[in-house]
C-alpha positions in Angstrom: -20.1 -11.0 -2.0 -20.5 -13.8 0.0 -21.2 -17.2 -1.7 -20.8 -16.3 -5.1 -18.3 -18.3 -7.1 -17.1 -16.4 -10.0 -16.4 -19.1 -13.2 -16.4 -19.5 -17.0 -16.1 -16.7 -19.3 -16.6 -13.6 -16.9 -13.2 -14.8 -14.4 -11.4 -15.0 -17.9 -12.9 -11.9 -19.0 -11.6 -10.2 -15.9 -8.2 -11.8 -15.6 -7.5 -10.9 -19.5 -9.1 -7.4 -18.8 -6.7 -6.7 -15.6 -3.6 -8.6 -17.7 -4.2 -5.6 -20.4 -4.4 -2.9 -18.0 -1.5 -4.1 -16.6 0.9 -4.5 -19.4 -1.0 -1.1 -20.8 0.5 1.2 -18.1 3.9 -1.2 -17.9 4.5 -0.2 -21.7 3.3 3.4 -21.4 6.7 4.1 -19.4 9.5 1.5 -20.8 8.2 1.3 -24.6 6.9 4.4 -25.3 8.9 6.6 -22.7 12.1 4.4 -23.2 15.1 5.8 -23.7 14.0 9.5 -23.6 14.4 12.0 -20.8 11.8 13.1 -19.2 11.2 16.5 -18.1 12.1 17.7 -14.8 8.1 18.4 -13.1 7.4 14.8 -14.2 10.5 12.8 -12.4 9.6 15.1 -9.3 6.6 14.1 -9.3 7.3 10.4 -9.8 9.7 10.1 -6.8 6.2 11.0 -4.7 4.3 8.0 -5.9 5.2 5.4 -3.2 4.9 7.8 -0.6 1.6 9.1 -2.1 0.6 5.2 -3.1 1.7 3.3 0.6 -0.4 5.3 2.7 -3.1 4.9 0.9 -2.9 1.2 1.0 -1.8 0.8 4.8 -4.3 3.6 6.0 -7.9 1.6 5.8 -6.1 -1.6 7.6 -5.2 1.1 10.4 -8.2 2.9 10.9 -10.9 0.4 9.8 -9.0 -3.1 10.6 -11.1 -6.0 9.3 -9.9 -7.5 12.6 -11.9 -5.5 14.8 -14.8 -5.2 12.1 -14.1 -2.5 11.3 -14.0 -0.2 14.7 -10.3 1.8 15.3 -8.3 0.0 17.9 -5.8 2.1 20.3 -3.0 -0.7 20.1 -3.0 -0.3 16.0 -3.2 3.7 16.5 -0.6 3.4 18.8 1.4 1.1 16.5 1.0 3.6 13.5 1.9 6.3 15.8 5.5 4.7 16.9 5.9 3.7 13.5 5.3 7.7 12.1 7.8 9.0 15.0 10.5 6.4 14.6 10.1 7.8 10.8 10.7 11.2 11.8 13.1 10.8 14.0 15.5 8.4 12.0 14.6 8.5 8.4 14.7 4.9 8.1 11.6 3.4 6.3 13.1 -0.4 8.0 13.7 0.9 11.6 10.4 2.8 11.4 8.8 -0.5 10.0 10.1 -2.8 12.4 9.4 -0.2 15.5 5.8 -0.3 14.1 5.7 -4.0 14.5 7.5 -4.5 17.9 4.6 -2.1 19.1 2.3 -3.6 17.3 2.9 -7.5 18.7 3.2 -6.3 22.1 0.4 -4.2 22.3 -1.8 -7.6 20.9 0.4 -10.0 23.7 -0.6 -7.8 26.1 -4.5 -7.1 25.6 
């Protein structure tokens, strides 16, 4: 949406909206949940969120990089490939992070 301002009463509409939905899901687990246990099947399947949720948010800038417009790039495959070996190898989310980036900045220094 290129050139459109958004202003007045729909931005405040859409903050307050997103502010709700928000604090909505927030107090679905700590208000309502609280203090109780939860069953087994449901904190299993809760400690599979962030590695369900992270690849889905680091996967677009990967294969579709708004840097390239959009076309895959072999330094950023390359990148996400040293960074899913060191992973493997280690089991170290912050090695495998920082391998990811060393590849990452040397592959762009040297193109």
């Amino acid at each position: 949406m290129t050139g459109t301002q958004y202003d007045g009463p729909l931005l405040w509409v859409v903050i307050f909206g997103l502010a709700l939905g928000s604090f909505g899901l927030r107090f679905l687990f700590l208000g309502v949940v609280g203090n109780r246990p939860m069953p087994e099947w449901v904190l299993r399947h809760l400690r599979y969120t962030a590695v369900a949720v992270l690849p889905g948010l680091v996967a677009p800038m990967v294969v579709w990089p708004a840097a390239t417009g959009g076309e895959p790039e072999p330094v950023r495959l390359t990148a996400i490939l040293a960074t899913l070996v060191t992973g493997l190898v280690t089991k170290n989310m912050t090695l495998s992070i920082i391998a990811g980036a060393v590849v990452l900045g040397l592959g762009l220094a040297l193109t």
